[in-house]
N, C-alpha and C positions, 0 to 999 in steps of 0.2 A: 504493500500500500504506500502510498506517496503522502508523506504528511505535508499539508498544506497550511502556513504561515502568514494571515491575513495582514497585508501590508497597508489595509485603509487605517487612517485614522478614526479615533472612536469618534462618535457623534454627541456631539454637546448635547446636554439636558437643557430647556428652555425654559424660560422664565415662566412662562404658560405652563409647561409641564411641571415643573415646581409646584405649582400652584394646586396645577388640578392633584396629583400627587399626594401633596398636604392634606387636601382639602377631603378628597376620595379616599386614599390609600391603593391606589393601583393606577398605571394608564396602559394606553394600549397604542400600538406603533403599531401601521397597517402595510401589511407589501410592504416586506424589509428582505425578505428573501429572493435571489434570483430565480427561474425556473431550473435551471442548471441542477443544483444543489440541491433546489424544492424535490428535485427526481429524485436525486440517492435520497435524501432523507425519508422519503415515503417506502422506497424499497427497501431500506435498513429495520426501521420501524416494522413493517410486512415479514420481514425476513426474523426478527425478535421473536417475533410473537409464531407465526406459521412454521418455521425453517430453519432455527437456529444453529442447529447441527450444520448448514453451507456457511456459516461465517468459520473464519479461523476464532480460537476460543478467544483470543484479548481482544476481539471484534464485537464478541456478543456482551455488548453494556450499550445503553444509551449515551454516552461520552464517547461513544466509540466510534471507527468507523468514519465517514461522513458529520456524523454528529459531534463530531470531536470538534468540527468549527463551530459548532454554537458556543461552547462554553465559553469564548470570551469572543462573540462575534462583532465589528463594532457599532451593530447598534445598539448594543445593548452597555458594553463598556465602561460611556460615556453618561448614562444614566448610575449605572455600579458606582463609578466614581463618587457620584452626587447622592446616594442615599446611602450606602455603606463605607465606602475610604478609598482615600484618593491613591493614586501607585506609591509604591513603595520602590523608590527610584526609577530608571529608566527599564528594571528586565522582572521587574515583580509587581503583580497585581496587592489594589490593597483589600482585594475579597477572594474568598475562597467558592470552591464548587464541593458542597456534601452531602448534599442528595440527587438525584435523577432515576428515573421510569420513563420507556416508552407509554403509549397511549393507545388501543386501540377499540373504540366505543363503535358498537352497532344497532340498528334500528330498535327503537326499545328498550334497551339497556341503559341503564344509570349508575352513575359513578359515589363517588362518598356524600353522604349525608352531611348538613350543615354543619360546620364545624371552623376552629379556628386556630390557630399555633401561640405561643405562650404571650400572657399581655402584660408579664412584666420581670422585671431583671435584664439580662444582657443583648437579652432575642426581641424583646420591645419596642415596640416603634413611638421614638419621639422629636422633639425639634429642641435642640442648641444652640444656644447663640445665632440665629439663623441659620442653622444646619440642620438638613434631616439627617436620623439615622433610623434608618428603617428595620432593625436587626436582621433577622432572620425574613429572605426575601424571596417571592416562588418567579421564576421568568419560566412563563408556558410557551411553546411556539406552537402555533395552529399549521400545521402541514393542508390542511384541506380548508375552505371557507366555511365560515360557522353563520349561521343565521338564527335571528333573535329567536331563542329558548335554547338556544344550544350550547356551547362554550361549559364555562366556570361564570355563572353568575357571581355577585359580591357583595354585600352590605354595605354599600358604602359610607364611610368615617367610621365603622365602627374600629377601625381599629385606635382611637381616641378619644371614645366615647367615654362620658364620665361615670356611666350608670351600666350597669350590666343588662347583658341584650336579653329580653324578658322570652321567656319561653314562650311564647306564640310566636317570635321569630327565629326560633333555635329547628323549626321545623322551616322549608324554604315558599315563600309568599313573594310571588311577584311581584306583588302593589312595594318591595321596600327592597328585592335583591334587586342592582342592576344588573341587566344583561347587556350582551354584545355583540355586534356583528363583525365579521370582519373579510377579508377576502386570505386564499393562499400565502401562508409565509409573512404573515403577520405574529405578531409577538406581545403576549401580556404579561408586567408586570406588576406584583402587587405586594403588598405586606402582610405577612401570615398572622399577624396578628389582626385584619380584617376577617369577617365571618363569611366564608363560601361556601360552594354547593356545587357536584358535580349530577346536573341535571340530565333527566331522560334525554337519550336522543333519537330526534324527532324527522332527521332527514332521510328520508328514502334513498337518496340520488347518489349518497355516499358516507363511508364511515367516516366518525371522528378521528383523526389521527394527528398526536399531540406527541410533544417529548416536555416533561415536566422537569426541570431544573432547578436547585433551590441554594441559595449563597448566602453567605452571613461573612462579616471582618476576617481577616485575619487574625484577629485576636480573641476570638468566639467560637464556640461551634456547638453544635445540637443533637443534627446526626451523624450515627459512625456510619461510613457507604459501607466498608467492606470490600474496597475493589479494589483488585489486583494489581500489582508494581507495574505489569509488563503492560497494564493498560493505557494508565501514564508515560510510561516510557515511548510510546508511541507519537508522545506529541513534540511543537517545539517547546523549546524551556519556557519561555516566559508563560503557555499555556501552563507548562506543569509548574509553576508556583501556585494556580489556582486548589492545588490540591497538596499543599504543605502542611506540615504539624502545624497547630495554635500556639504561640506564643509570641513573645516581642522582642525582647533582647535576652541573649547569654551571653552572662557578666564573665562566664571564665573563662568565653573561648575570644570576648568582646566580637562580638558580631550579631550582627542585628538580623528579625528574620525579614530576608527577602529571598529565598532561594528554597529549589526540589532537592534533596537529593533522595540516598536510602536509609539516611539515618533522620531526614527530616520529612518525614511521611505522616500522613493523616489519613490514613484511608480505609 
C-alpha cells in the first residue's frame, strides 16, 4: 500500500463556525471529500464489514487502509486545532485519534439510543478565556448522502446546559434533536458531551455508510482503541503522533511529548 501524506494545509475554523460550534456543540462541513477517495472509503468500509478476510490484517481497522487519510485530513485539522490544541511544533498534532468504527446502517435498522459522553472533568466541553475546549470530540464522515431523519441527530447546547436533560428527552423527539442533511463526503463534528441518537434508517436508495472517529488532547484520553503497532506504522509520522501515549513532558529524559515511537504508544 502506498501511504499517502496530505500536503494541503489545514483549513481554518471561522469565526461563524466558532460560533455556531459554541453555540450548538457540533457543525457540519459539506462535500469535503473528493470522489476519488469517496471510492476507496466506501469499498474499505464494504470490505470491514462483508470481507474482511481480503484486507491484509493491519488493513482491517477503520484508521486503516484509505481511511488512514481521514485521521488528520485537512479539513478537519484546522477545526482540531481550535477546539482541542493547537500542534505541538511543526511534526506533532496537539490531538490524538482513540477511538474509531466503521459504519454500516441498512433500511430499518437503528443505531444507539440517546445518549451522551462525560459532562464533566477533562473530557468536558467548555470555553477559556475565549477558547473552546471541546474534550472528548466525535468527527463522523458521511461516505453516502444523508437526508433529514437520517445521520446522528443532536441536542443541540446541551452539551452546556445548566440543568440536566429531563427524561422525556433522554428518549429521541424531533421537535428538540436537530437533524441533518448532507450530500457524499461531508463531515460532522461534535462534542460528546452533546446528547445524540443514532436514528432508524429511513432511505431505501442506499445504506448508511459512516466511519466514526473520536479525538480528545494530547494530554487526555478516555478510550483505550487497542490497535495494533503495525497499524500505525503504516502511516506518515506526523499522522502517527495522533496516536501517542498521554502525557506532557518527561523531566528525566527533558523532552516534551510530540512524537510516535514504540515506547510512546497509546493504543
Amino acid at each position: 500500500m502506498t501511504v499517502i501524506e496530505s500536503t494541503a494545509d489545514p483549513v481554518a475554523m471561522t469565526e461563524e463556525q466558532k460560533f455556531l460550534f459554541d453555540l450548538k456543540g457540533w457543525v457540519l462541513l459539506p462535500g469535503v471529500l473528493e470522489e476519488g477517495l469517496l471510492q476507496q472509503l466506501r469499498e474499505h468500509v464494504l470490505a470491514l464489514r462483508n470481507t474482511p478476510e481480503s484486507l491484509a490484517e493491519y488493513e482491517r481497522y477503520s484508521v486503516a487502509g484509505p481511511a488512514q487519510e481521514l485521521v488528520d485530513h485537512p479539513a478537519i485539522t484546522g477545526v482540531l486545532r481550535d477546539i482541542l490544541a493547537p500542534d505541538q511544533g511543526d511534526d506533532a498534532w496537539g490531538f490524538r485519534c482513540e477511538s474509531s468504527f466503521a459504519h454500516v446502517r441498512k433500511l430499518g435498522e437503528a443505531g444507539s439510543p440517546p445518549h451522551c459522553g462525560p459532562l464533566d472533568g477533562a473530557m468536558a466541553y467548555r470555553m477559556i478565556n475565549g477558547r473552546i475546549w471541546s474534550g472528548l470530540t466525535r468527527v463522523v464522515w458521511e461516505l453516502n448522502e444523508v437526508k433529514k431523519g437520517g445521520g446522528t441527530p443532536i441536542l443541540s447546547g446541551s452539551h452546556k446546559a445548566s440543568f440536566p436533560v429531563p427524561e422525556r428527552f433522554r428518549a429521541f423527539d424531533p421537535s428538540v434533536y436537530e437533524e441533518y442533511e448532507c450530500p457524499p463526503g461531508s463531515v460532522l463534528i461534535f462534542s460528546e458531551s452533546c446528547w445524540h441518537v443514532g436514528t432508524e434508517w429511513k432511505d431505501a436508495s442506499q445504506d448508511r455508510l459512516a466511519i466514526f472517529n473520536c479525538y480528545c488532547s494530547y494530554l487526555a484520553q478516555w478510550h483505550k482503541m487497542n490497535l495494533p503497532a503495525e497499524v500505525v506504522a503504516a502511516m506518515p509520522p506526523k499522522r502517527q503522533t495522533a496516536f501517542r501515549a498521554v502525557w506532557g513532558h518527561d523531566f528525566h529524559n527533558k523532552q516534551h511529548n510530540d512524537f510516535y515511537d514504540e515506547d510512546n504508544l497509546a493504543l
